[in-house]
N, C-alpha and C positions, 0 to 999 in steps of 0.2 A: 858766546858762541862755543859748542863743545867740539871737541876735538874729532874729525873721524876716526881716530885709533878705538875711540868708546863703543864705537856702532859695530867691530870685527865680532865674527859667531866663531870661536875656533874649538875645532872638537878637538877632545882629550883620544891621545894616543889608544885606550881603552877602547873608546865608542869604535873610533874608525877598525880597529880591530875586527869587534864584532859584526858591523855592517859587513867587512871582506869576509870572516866565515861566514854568515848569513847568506850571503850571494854568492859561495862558492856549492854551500850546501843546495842551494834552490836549483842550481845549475844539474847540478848532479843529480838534484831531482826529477828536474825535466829531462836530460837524459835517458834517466831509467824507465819514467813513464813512456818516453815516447817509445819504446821498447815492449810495449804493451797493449795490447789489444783492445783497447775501451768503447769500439765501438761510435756511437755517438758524442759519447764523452771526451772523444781524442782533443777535440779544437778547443771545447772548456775547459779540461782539464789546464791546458797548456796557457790557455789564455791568464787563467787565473792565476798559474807559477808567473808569468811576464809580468802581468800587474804589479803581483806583490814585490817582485824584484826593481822594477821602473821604480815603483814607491818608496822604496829605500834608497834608492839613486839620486830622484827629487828630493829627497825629505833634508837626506845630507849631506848629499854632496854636492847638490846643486841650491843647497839651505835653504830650499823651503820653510821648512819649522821654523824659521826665523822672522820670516816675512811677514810684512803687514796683513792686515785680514782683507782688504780690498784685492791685491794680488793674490792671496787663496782659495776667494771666490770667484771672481775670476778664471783663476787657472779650474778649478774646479767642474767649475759651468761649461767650460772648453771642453774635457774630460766628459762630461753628460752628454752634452751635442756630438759627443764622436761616438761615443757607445751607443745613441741611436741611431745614427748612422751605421755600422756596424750591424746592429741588431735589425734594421731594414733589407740590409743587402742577405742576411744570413734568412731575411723573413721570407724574399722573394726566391731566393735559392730553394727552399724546402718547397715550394709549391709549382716548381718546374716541371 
């Protein structure tokens, strides 16, 4: 029987580093965008900075990348049925 201490994902001082610039820089991104006239682009735009950022939040600090592959498709699949979802309501909006 192996020890749970073998099963810990522990990131290196470095990684977590870079995740907090990464999501500090994204932050600051969406700011600036939202400061910007894009038009139709506003809610993509913005959508797209959230993802990437959520994805960095799962990936590490909520250790995703670590997870079996059953639980990433899964969560995955979850993710798919919500952006149709999403993309329904955004479908029906446009044609009001």
């Amino acid at each position: 029987m192996k020890n749970n201490h073998e099963f810990q994902n522990i990131l290196s001082f470095k990684t977590l580093i870079t995740i907090l610039v990464s999501l500090l820089i994204l932050t600051l991104l969406s700011v600036g965008v939202s400061t910007i006239d894009l038009g139709k682009w506003n809610v993509w735009v913005a959508l797209t900075i959230a993802a990437i950022k959520s994805s960095l939040v799962i990936l590490y600090f909520m250790h995703m990348k670590f997870e079996s592959m059953a639980i990433k498709v899964s969560f995955v699949s979850t993710i798919g049925f919500v952006a149709i979802l999403i993309g329904f309501i955004f479908w029906d909006i446009s044609y009001r």
